[in-house]
N, CA, C and O atoms as CSV, one atom per row, in Angstrom:
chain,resi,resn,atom,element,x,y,z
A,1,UNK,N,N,5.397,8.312,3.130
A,1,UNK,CA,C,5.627,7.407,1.982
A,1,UNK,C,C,4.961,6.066,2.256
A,1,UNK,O,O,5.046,5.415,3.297
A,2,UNK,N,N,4.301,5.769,1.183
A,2,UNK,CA,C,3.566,4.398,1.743
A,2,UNK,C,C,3.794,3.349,1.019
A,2,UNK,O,O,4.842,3.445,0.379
A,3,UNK,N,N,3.024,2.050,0.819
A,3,UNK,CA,C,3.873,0.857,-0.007
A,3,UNK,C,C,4.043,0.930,-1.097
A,3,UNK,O,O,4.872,0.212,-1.656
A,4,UNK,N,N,3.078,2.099,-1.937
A,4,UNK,CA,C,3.416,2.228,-3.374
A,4,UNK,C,C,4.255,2.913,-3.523
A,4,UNK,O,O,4.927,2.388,-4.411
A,5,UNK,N,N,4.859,4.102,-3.133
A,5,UNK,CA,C,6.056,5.102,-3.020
A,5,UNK,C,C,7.219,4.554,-2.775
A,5,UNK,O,O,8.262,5.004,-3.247
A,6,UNK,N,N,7.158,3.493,-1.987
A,6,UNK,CA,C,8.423,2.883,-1.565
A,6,UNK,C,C,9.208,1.869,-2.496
A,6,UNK,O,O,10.417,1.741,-2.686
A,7,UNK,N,N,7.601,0.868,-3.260
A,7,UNK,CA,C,7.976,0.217,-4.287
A,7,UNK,C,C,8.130,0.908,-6.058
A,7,UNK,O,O,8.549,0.330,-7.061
A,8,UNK,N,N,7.735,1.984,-5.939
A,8,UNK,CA,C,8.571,3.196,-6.943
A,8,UNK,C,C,9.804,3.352,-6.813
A,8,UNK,O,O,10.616,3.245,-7.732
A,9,UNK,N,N,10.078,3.643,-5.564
A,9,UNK,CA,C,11.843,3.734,-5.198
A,9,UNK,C,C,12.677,2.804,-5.686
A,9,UNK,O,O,13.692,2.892,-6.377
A,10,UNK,N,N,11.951,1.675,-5.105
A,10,UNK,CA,C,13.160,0.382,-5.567
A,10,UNK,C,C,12.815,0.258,-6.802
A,10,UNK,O,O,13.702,-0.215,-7.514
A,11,UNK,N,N,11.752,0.539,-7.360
A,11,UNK,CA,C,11.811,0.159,-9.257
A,11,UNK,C,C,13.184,0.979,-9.655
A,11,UNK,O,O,14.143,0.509,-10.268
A,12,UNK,N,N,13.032,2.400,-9.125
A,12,UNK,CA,C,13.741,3.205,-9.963
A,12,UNK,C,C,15.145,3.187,-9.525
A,12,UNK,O,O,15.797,4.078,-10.069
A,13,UNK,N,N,15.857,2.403,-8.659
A,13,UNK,CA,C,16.972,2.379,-8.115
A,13,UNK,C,C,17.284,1.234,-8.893
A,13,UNK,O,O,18.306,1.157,-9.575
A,14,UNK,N,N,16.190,0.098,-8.781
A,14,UNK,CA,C,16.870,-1.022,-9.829
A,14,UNK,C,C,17.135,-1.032,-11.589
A,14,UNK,O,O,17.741,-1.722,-12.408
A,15,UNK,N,N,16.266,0.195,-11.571
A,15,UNK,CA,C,16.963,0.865,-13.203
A,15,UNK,C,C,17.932,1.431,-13.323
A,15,UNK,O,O,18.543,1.324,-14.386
A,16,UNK,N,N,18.323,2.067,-12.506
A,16,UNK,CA,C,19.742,2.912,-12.282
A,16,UNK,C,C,21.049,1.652,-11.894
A,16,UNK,O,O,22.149,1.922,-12.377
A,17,UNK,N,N,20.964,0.459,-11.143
A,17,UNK,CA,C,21.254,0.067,-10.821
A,17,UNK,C,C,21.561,-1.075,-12.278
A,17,UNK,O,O,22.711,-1.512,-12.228
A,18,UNK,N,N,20.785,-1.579,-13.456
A,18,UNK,CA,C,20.755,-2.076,-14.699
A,18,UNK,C,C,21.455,-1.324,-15.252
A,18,UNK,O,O,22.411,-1.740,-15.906
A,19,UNK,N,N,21.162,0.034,-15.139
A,19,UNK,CA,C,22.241,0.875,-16.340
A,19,UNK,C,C,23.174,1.007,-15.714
A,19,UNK,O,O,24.124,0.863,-16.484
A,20,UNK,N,N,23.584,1.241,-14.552
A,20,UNK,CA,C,25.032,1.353,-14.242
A,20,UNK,C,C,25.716,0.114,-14.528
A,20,UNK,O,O,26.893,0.086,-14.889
A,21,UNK,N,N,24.947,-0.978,-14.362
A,21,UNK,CA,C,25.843,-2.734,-14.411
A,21,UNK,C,C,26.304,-2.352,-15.843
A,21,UNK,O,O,27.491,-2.148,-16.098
A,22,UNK,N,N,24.985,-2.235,-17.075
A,22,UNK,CA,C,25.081,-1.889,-18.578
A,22,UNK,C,C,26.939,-1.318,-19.245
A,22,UNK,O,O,27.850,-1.673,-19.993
A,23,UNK,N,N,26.497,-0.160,-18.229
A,23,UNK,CA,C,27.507,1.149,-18.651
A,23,UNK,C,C,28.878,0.400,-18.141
A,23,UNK,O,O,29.891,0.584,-18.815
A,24,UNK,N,N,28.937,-0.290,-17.180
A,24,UNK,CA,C,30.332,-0.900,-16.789
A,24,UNK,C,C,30.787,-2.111,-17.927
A,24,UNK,O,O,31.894,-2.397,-18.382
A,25,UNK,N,N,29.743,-2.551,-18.115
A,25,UNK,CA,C,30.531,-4.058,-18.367
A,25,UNK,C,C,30.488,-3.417,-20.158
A,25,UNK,O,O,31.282,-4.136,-20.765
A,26,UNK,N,N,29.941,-2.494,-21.034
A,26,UNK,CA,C,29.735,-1.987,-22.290
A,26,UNK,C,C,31.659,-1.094,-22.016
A,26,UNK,O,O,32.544,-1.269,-22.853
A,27,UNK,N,N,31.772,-0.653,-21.360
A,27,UNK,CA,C,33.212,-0.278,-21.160
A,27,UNK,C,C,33.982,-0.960,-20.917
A,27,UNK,O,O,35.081,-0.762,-21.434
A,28,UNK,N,N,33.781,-2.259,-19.892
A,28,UNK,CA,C,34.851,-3.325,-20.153
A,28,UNK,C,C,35.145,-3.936,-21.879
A,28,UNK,O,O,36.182,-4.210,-22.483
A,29,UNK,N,N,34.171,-3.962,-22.135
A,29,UNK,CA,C,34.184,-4.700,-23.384
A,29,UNK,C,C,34.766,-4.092,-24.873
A,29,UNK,O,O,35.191,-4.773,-25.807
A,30,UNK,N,N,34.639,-2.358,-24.800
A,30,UNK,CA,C,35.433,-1.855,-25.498
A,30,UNK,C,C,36.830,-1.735,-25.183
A,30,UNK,O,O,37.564,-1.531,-26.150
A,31,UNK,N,N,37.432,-1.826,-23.901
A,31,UNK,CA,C,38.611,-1.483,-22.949
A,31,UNK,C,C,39.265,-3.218,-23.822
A,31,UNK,O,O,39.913,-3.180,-24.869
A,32,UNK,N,N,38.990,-4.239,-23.275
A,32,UNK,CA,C,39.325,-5.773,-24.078
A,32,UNK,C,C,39.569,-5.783,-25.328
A,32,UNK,O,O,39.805,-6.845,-25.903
């Protein structure tokens, strides 16, 4: 894996990582 593979990884972890924040706080807000 080299520097572009690696910086794919973290793109795609920090999208997963946006939608999970998304999906939490979109459920707090119906839960309120």
């Amino acid at each position: 894996a080299g520097k572009a593979a690696k910086q794919a990884i973290i793109a795609v972890a920090r999208k997963l990582l946006l939608a999970l924040n998304a999906m939490v706080r979109d459920n707090a807000a119906y839960q309120a």
